[in-house]
N, C-alpha and C positions, 0 to 999 in steps of 0.2 A: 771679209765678213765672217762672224766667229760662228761657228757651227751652232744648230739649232741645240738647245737640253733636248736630252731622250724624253725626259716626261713633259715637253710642253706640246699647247695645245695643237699645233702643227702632229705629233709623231700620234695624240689619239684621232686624232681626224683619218690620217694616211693607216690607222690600225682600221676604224672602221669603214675606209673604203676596200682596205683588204678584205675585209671581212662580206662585206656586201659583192666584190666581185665573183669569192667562189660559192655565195648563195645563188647568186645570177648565173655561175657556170654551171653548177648542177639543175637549178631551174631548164637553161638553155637544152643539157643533155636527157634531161625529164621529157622534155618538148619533143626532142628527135626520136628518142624510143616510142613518145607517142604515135609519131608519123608513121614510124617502123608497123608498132601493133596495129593501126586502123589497117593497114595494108592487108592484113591476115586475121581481122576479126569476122567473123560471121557478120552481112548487112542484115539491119534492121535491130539488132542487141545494144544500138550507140544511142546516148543521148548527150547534144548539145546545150553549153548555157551562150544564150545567145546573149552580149550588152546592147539590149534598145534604149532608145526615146520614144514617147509615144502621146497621145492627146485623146480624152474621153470627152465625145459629146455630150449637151444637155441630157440629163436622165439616166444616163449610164452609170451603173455602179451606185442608184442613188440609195444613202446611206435611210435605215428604217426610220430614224429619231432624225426631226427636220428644227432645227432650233432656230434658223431664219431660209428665207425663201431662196428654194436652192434647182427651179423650173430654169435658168439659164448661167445655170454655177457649170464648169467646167473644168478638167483639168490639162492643162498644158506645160509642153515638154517637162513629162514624167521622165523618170529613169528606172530600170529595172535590167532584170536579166531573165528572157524568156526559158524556160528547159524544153525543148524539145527531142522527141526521137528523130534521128537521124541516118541515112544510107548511105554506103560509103560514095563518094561521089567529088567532082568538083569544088562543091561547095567547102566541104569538110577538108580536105585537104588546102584549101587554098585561107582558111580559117584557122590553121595548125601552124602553116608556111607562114605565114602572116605574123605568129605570137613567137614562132621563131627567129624571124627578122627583128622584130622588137627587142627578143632578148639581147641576140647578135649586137644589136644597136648600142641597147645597153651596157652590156659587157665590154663593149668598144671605148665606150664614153667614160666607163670606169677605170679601166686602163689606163687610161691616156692622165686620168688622175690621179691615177696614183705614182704616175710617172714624175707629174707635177710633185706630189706630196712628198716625193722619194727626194728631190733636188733641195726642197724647202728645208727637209730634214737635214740635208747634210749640208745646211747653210751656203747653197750657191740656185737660188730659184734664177736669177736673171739671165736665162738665156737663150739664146735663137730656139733652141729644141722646144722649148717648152713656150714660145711663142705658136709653134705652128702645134704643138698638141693642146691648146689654150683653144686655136682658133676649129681644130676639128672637133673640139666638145661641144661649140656652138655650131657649127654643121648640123653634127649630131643630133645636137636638142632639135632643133628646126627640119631638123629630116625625121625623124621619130613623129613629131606632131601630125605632118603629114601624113605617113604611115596610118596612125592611130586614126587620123578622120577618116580613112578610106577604108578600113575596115569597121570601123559606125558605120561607113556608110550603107556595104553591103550586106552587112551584117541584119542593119535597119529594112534591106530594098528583100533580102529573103524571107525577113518575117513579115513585111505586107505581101510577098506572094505567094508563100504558102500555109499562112494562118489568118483564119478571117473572125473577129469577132465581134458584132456588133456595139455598137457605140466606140468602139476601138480604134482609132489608126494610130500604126506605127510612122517613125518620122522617115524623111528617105532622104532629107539635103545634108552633106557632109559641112559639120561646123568646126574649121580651125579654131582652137584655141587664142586667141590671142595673146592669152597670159604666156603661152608655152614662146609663140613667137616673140614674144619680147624679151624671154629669158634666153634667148639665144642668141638675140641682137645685142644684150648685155655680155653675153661672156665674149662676143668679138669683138666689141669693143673694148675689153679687159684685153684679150689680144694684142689689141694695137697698143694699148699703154705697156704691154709690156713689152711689144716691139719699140717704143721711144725710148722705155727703159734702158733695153739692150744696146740700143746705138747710146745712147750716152754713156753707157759703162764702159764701151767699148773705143769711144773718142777719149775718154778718162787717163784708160789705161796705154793708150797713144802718148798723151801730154805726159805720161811721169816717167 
């Protein structure tokens, strides 16, 4: 197979996953200086952006100018980010550890692509290595999605416990994406075609 051109679109893609990996690596090292400073910040000086969902009962929030009848209008699963002050504690650290993991995750997933990109580039993608770094990108994705519900989810169960405002509840059931699990089930499935790929390149190169 003749090696890829330097300028085609294979070698911008693998620029811009490079490029995305050491935004993600500095993000990641941001994260852990974070964890470092909460350890030796004064409690009580922090404040948290929490990501909720959330649902307002009838009458709540209701708007002054009523242009139709709005006595059992409601709003459901809002989205926002609550700011609250925050002490060092449990929560906060396990809310840090958490965005750390993600990056981790991320970073990981990005690697592994540009590991990919790097093989395409130099005109030989077809092979076992990149079959199994194929198949831990859809791990990945599908372990990340997880991740992300379980932090909505506590993220959700800390601010109905310690913020209460009428007409208000926040949501508290963690909702898998589905979109994200299916984009995971696609890249392992890419996987495996590229595992049939391999075996037949490799019976190929047997017969000649």
């Amino acid at each position: 197979m003749p090696p890829v051109r330097r300028h085609s679109l294979s070698s911008v893609v693998k620029t811009l996953l490079d490029v995305s990996w050491y935004l993600i690596a500095l993000a990641l090292g941001l994260a852990i200086c974070l964890l470092l400073l909460i350890t030796f910040t004064e409690p009580g000086r922090m404040q948290l952006g929490i990501p909720v969902t959330f649902e307002m009962t009838p009458g709540a929030g209701r708007p002054p100018v009523q242009s139709v009848a709005v006595e059992s209008a409601r709003i459901e699963k809002g989205r926002g980010t609550l700011i609250v002050p925050i002490d060092r504690g449990g929560f906060l650290y396990a809310t840090v550890t958490t965005l750390i993991v993600l990056l981790a995750i991320g970073l990981w997933i990005l690697g592994q692509l540009c590991a990919v990109f790097r093989t395409v580039r130099d005109g030989n993608p077809v092979t076992a290595a990149n079959v199994r770094r194929i198949r831990w990108v859809g791990v990945g994705v599908i372990l990340g999605e997880f991740v992300a519900s379980g932090s909505a989810f506590f993220g959700n169960y800390y601010a109905a416990s310690h913020v209460a405002w009428d007409g208000v509840q926040f949501g508290g059931i963690p909702i898998v994406s589905p979109t994200g699990i299916m984009h995971g089930l696609v890249i392992l499935a890419i996987a495996e075609v590229f595992r049939t790929g391999t075996r037949l390149d490799e019976d190929q190169s047997l017969t000649i």
